[in-house]
C-alpha positions as CSV (number, residue, x, y, z in Angstrom):
1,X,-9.7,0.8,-1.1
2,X,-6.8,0.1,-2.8
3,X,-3.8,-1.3,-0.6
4,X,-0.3,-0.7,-2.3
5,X,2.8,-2.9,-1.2
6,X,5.6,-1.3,-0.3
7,X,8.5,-4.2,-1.4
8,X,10.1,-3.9,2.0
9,X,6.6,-4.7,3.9
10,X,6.8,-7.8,1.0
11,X,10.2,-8.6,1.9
12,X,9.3,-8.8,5.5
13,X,6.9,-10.7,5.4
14,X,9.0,-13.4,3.3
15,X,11.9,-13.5,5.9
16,X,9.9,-13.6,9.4
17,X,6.8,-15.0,10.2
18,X,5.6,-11.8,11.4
19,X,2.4,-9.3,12.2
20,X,3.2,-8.7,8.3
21,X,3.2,-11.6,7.0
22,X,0.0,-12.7,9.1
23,X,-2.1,-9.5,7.7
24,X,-1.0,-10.4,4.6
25,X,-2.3,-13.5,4.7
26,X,-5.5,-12.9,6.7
27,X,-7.1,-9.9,4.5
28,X,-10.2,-10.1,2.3
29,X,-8.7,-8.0,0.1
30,X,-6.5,-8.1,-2.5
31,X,-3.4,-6.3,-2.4
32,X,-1.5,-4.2,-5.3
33,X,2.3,-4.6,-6.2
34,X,4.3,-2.6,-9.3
35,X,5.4,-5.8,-11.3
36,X,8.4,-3.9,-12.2
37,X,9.8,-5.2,-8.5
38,X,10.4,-8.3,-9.3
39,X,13.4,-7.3,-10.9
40,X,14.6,-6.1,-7.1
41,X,13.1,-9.5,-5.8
42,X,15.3,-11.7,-8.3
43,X,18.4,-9.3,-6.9
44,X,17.9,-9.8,-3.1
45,X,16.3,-13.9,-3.4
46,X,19.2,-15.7,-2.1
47,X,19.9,-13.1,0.8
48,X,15.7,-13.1,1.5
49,X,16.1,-16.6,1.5
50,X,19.4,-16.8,3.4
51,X,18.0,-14.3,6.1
52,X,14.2,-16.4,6.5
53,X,16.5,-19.7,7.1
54,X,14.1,-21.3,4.7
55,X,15.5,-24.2,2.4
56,X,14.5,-23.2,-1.5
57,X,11.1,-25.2,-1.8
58,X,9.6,-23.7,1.4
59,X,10.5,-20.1,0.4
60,X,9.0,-21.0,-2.7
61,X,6.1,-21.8,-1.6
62,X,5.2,-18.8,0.9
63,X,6.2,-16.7,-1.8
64,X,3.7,-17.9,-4.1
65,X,1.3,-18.2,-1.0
66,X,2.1,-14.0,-0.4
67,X,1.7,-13.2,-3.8
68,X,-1.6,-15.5,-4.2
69,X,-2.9,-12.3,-2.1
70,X,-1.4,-9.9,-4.7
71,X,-2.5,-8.1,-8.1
72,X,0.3,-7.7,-9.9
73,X,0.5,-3.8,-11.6
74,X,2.2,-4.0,-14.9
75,X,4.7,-1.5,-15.6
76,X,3.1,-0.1,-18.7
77,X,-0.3,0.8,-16.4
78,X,2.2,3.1,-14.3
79,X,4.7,4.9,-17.0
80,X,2.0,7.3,-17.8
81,X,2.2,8.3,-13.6
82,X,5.9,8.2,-13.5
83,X,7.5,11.6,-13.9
84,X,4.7,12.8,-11.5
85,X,5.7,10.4,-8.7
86,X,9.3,10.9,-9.4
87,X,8.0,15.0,-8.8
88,X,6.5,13.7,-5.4
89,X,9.3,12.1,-4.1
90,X,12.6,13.3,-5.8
91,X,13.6,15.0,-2.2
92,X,12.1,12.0,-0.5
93,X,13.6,8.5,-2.3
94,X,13.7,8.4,-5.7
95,X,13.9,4.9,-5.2
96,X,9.9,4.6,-4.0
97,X,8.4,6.5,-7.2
98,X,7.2,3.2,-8.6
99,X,4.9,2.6,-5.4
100,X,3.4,6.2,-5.7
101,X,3.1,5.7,-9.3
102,X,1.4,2.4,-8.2
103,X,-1.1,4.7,-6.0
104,X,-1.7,7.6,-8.5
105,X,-2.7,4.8,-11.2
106,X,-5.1,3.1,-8.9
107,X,-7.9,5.2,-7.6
108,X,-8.7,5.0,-3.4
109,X,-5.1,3.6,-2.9
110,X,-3.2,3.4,-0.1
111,X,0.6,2.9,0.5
112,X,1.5,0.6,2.8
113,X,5.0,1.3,4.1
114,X,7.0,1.6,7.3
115,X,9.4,3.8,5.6
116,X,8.6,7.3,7.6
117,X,9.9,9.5,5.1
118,X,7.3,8.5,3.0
119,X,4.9,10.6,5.0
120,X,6.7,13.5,4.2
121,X,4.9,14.1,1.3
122,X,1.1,14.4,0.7
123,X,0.0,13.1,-2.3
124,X,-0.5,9.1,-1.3
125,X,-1.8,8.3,1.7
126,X,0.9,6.4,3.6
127,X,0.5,4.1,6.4
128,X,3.1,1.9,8.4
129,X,1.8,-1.6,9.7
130,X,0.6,-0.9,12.8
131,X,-2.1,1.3,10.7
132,X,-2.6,-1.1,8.7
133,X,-3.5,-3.4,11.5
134,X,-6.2,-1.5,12.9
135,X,-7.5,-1.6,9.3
136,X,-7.5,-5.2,8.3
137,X,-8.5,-6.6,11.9
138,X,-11.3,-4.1,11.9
């Protein structure tokens, strides 16, 4: 099974040592992230930084600790599954077609995302953290 990151559930983790960040941290697996996020992550790294009350070289280094636990999707693996995610979601948030791209690219994934709307539609299998939980503490 293939767990996707939703970049809010990555963002979490990064500002509050948290149930999140401890999952994260404590599965066997590996986890998959759309590379094309980073461009959001660069956008919002003072304010994640600014919110975890981290000085630079600590949030550096759990941020390279988080994505130690991460597979990093390029974006040319998911522009073949992009007009059909934007399909799934367009009445959803177009905004979150990269992660269901992510899913439909990667067979047996899973979207991890506390985003509720998400589960609107029933393509990906979506599940919020406390799901998640009862997965990775198994």
């Amino acid at each position: 099974m293939n767990i996707i990151l939703d970049s809010n559930v990555l963002f979490s983790a990064l500002i509050k040592d948290s149930v999140t960040r401890e999952l994260i941290l404590e599965y066997d697996g590996c986890f998959l992230f759309p590379a094309f996020i980073f461009e959001e992550m660069d956008k919002h790294k003072q304010e994640l930084m600014d919110k975890s009350g981290m000085e630079k070289d600590d949030f550096n280094s759990l941020l390279q600790l988080l994505l130690s636990r991460v597979l990093i999707i390029p974006s040319t693996r998911l522009l073949p599954f992009r007009a059909e995610a934007v399909g799934i979601v367009k009445d959803i948030d177009i905004n979150d077609s990269i992660f269901i791209a992510c899913a439909l690219a990667n067979d047996d994934s899973i979207l991890w995302s506390d985003d509720k709307k998400l589960k609107k539609q029933n393509r990906v299998k979506v599940l919020n953290t406390g799901e998640i939980r009862k997965i990775i503490k198994k």
